[in-house]
Backbone bond lengths (Angstrom), bond angles and torsions (degrees), N, CA, C in turn:
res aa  C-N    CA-C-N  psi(-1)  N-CA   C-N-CA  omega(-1)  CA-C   N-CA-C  phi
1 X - - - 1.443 - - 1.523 110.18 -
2 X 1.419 106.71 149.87 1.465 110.34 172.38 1.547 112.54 -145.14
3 X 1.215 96.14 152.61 1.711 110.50 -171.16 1.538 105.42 -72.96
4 X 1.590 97.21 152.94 2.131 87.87 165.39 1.715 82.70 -143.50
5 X 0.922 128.13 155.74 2.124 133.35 166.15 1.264 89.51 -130.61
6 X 1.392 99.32 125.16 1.922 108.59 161.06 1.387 108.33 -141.32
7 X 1.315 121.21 148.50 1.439 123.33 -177.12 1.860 95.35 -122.98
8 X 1.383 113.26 127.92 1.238 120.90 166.26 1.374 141.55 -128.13
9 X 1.176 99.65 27.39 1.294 116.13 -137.42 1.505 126.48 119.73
10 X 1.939 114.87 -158.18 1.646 98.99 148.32 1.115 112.92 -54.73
11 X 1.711 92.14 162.73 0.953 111.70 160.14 1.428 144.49 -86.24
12 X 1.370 90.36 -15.17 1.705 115.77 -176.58 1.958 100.23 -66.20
13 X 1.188 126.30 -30.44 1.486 159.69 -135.38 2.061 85.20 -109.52
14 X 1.172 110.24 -56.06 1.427 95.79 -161.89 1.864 104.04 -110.07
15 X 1.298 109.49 -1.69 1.796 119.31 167.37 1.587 104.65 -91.21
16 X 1.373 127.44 -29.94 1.494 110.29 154.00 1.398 130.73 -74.54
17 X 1.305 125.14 -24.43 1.637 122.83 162.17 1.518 128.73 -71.56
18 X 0.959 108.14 -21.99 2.068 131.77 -168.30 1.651 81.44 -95.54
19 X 1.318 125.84 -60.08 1.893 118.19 -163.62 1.189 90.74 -45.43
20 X 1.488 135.41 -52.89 1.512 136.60 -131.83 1.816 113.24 -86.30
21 X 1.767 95.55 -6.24 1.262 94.13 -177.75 1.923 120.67 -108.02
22 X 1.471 81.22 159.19 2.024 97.41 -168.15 1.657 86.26 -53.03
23 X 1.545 114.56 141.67 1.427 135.74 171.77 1.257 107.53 65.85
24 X 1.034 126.70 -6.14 1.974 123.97 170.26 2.094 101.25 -76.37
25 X 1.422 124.71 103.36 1.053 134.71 -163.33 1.368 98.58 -104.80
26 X 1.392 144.19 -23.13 1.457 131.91 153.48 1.454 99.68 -149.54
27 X 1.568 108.48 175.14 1.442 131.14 -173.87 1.481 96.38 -151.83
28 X 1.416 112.69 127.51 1.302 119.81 168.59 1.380 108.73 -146.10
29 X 1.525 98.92 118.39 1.348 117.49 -175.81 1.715 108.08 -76.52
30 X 1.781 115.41 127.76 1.487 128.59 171.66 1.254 101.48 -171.51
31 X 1.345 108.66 -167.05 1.354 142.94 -143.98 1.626 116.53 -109.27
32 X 1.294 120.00 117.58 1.635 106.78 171.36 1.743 93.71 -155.56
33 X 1.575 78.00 172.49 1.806 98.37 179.92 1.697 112.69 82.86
34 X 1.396 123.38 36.26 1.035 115.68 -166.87 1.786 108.97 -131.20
35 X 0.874 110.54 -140.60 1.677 111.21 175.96 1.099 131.81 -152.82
36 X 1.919 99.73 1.19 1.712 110.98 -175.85 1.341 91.30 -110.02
37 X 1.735 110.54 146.28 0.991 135.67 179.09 1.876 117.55 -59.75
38 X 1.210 140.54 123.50 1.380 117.59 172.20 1.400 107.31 63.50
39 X 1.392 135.16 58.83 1.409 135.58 -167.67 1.578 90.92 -92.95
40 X 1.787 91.27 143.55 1.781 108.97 168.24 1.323 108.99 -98.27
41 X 1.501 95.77 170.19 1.900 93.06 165.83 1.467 110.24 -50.85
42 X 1.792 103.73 -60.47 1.657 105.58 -165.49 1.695 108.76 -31.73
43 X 1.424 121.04 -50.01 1.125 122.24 -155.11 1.462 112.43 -96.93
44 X 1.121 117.03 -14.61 1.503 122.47 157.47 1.588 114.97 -65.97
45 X 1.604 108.33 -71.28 1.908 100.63 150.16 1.378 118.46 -14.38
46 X 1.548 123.48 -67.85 1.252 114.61 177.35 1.767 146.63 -46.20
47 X 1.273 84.27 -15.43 1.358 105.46 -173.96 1.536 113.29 73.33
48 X 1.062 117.17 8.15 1.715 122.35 -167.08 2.019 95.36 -93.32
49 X 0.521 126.87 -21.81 1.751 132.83 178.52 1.120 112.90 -85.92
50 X 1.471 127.90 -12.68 1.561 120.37 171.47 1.717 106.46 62.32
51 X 1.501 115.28 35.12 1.291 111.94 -165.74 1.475 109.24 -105.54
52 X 1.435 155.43 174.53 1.081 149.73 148.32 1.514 114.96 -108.15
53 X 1.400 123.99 134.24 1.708 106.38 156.19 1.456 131.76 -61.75
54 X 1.089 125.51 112.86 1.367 141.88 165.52 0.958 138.12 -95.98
55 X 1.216 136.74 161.15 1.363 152.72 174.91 1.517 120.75 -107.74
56 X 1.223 162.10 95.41 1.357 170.99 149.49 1.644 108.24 -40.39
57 X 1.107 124.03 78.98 1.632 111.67 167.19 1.450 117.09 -96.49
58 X 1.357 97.04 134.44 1.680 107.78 157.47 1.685 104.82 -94.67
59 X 1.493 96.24 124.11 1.488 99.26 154.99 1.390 131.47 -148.93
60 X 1.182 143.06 158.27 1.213 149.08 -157.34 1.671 111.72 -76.98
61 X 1.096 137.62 89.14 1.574 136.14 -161.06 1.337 99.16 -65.30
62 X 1.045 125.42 -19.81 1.728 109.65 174.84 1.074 126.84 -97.27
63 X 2.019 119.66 9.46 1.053 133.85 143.69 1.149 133.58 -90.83
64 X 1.242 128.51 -24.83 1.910 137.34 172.41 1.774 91.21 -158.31
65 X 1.210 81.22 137.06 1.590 86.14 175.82 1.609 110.37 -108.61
66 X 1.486 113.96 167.84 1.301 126.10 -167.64 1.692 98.16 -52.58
67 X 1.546 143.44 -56.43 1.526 114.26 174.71 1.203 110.68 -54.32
68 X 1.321 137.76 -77.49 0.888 110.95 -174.86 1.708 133.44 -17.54
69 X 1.250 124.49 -47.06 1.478 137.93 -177.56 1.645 103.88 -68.98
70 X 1.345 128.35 -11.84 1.487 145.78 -179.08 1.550 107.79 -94.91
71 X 1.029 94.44 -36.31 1.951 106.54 -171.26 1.132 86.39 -77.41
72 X 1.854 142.73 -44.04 1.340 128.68 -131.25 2.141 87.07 -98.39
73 X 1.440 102.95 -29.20 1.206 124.50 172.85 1.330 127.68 -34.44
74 X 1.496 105.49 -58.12 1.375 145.76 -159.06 1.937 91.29 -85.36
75 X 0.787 113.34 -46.89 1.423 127.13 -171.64 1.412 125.98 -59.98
76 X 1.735 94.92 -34.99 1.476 98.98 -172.05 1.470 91.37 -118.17
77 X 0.878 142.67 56.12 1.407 135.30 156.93 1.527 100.86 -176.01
78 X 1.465 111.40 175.03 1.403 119.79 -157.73 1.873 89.35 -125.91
79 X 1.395 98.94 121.53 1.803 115.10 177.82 1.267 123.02 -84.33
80 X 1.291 97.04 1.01 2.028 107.96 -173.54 1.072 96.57 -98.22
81 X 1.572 121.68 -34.10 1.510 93.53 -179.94 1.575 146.80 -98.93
82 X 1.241 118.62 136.95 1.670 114.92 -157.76 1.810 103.20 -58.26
83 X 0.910 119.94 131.66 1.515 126.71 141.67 1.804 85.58 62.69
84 X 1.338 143.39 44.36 0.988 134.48 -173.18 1.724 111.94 -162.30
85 X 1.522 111.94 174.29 1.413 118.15 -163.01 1.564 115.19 -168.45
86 X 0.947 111.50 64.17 1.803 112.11 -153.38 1.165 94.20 45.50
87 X 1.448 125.53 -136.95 1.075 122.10 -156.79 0.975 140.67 -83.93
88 X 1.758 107.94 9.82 1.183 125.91 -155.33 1.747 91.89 -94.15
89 X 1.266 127.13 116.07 1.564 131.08 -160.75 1.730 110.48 -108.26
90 X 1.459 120.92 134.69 1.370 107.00 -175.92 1.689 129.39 134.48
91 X 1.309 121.27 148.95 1.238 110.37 -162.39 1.659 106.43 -77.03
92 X 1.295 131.34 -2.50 1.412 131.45 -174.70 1.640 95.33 -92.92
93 X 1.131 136.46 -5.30 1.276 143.67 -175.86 1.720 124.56 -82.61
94 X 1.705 80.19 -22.23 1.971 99.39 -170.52 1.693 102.69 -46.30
95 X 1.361 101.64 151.37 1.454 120.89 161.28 1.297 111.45 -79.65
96 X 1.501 118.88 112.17 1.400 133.61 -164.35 1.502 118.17 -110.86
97 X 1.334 129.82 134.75 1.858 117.28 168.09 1.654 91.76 -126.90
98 X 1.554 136.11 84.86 1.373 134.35 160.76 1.757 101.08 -58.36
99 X 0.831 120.46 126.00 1.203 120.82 177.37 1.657 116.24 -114.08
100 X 1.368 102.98 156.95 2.063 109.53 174.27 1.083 91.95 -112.29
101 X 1.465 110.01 104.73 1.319 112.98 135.43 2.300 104.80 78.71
102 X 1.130 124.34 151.15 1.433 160.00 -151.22 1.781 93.22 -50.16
103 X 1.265 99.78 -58.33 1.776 119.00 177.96 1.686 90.79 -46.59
104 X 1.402 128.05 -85.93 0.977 132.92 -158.08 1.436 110.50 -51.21
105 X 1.439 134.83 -33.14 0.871 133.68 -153.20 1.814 112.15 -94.46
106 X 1.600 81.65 -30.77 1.721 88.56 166.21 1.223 109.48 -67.21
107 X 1.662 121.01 -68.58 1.478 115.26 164.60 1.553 124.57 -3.67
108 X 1.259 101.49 -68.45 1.940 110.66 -160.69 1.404 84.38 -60.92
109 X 1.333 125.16 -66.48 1.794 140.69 -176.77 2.243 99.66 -22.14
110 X 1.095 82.15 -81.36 1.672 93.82 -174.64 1.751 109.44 -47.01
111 X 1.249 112.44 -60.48 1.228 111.89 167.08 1.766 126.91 -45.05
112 X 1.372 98.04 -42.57 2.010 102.52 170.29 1.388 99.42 -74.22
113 X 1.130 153.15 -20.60 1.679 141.92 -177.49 1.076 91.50 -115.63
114 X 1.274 146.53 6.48 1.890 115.39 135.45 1.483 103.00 -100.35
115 X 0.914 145.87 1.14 1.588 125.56 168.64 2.169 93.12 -84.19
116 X 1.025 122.30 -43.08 1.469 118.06 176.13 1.215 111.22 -53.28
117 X 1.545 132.64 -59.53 1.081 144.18 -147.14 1.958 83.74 -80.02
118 X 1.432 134.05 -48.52 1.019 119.10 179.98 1.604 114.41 -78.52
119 X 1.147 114.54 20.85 1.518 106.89 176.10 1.511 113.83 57.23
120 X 1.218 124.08 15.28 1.434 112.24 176.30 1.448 144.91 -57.41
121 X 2.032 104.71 -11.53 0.974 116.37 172.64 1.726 108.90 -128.28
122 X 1.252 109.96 146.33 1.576 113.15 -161.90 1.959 106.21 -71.47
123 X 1.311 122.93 -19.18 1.058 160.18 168.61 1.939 141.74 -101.30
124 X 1.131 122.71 120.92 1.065 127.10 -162.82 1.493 102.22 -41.32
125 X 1.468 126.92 156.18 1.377 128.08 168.32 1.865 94.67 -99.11
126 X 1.767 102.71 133.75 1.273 125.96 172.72 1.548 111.77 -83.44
127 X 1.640 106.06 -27.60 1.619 98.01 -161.98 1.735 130.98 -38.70
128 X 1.315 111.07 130.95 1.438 116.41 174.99 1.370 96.29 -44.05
129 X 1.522 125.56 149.22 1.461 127.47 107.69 0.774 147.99 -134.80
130 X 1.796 123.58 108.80 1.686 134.44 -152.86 1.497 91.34 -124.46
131 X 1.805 87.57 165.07 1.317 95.24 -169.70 2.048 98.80 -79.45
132 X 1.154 87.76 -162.58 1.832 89.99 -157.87 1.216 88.79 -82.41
133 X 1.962 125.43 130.29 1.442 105.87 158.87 1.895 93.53 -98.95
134 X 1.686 104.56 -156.12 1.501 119.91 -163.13 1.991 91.33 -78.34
135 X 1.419 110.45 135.79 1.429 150.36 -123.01 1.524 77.53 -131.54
136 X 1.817 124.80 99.94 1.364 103.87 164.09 1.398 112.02 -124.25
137 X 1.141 112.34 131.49 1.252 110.85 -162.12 2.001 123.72 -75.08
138 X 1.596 112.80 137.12 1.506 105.54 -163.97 1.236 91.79 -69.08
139 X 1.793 103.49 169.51 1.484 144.66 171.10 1.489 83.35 -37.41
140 X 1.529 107.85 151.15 1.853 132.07 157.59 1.086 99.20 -30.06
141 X 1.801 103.00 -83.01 1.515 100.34 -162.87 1.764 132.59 -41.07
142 X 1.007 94.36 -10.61 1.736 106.48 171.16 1.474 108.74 -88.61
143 X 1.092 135.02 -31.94 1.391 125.56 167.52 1.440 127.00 -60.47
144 X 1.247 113.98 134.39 1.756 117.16 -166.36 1.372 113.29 67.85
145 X 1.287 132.10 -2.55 1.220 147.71 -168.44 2.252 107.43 -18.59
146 X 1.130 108.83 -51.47 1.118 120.51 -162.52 1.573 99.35 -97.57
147 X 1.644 130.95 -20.51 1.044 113.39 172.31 1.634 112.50 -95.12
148 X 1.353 109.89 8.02 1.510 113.60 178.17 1.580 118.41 -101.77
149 X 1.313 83.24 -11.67 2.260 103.25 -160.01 1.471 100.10 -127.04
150 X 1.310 137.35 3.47 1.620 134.34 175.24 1.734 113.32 -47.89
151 X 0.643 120.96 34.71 1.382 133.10 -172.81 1.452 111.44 -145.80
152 X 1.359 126.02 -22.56 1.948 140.76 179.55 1.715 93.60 -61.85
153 X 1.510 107.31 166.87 0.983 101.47 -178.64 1.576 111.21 -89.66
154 X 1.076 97.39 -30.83 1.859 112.77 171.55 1.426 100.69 -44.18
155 X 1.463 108.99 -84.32 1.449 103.55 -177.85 1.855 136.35 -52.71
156 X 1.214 90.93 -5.00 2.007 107.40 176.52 1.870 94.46 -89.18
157 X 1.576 115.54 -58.70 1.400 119.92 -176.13 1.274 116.64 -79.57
158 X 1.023 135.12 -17.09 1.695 137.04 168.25 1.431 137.90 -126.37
159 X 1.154 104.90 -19.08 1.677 118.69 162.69 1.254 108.74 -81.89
160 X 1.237 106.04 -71.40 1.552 117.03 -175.49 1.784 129.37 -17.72
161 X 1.657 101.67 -44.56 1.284 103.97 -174.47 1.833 111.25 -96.95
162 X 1.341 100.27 -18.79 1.297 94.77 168.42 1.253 119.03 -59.72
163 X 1.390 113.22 -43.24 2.059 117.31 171.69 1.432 92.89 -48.25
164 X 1.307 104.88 -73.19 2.028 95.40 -170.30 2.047 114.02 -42.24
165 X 1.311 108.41 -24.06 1.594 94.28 -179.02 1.818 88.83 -76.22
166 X 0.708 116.23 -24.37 1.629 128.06 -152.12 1.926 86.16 -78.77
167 X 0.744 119.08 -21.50 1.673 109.87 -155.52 1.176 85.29 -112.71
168 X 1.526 141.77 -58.62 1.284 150.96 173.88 1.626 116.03 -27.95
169 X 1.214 99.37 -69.07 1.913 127.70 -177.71 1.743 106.75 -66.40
170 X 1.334 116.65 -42.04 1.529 122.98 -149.87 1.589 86.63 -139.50
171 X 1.375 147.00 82.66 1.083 144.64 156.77 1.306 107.61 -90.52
172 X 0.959 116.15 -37.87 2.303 115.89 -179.59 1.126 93.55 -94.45
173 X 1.157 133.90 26.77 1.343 122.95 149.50 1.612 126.15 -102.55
174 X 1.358 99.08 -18.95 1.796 114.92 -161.59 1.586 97.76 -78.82
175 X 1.388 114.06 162.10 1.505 121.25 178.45 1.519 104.22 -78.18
176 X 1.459 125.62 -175.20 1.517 106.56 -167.71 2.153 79.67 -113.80
């Protein structure tokens, strides 16, 4: 198994698209890149923790490999925008690549200068990329968030269609 941390926004938003895929073996939605010790939601919300929402995946490299997990990245969230997410406003919002280690970092690297070089976004890509700091994982109630709450309006108006880009774009990728 190997780690991937990405921040794209919520998190609730990028731990339901990453669960859904072949060799992705957990998703745990928390907090990194910040400077307060043991950070909460409240204080991540606040912007006072210097924290981002993230995602923590374990996945199996000999089932989807780390681009791939960048492509699926890139897909469901928007990289142009600073510290933001439709409407979701704020520095815990940033487009994030925490990376492990030299491999990964080339990866994220190569992958951001072919999505530029193909013009895929009408707008510069902002995404962070730092190396991985300490990975803390959010409160329960944030875990599974979207397979417990598919019925919220958040998750009907903003989750929801990202799975459909997700199913559309990445169908041989999804679990059955």
């Amino acid at each position: 198994m190997e780690k991937a941390i990405l921040g794209g926004g919520c998190f609730w938003c990028l731990e339901a698209a990453f669960s859904r895929l072949k060799g992705v073996e957990r998703v745990v939605s928390g907090y990194c890149g910040g400077h307060t010790d043991n950070p909460d939601y409240r204080q991540v919300c606040s912007g006072d923790s210097g924290h981002v929402e993230v995602v923590e995946i374990d996945y199996d490299p000999s089932r989807i490999d780390y681009a791939t997990l960048l492509q699926v990245f890139f897909a469901v969230h928007d990289p142009t925008t600073l510290n933001r997410q439709g409407h979701d406003l704020g520095t815990q919002y940033a487009s994030a690549i925490f990376y492990r280690g030299d491999a990964q970092r080339e990866c994220a690297e190569r992958v951001i200068d072919e999505l530029v070089r193909e013009q895929v976004f009408d707008a510069p890509i902002v995404t962070r990329l730092e190396p991985a700091p300490r990975f803390h994982p959010a409160e329960d109630h944030h875990q599974n968030y979207y397979a417990l709450n598919q019925q919220q309006n958040y998750c009907q108006l903003v989750i929801s269609p990202k799975l459909a880009k997700i199913r559309s774009r990445f169908s041989h990728f999804l679990q059955n």
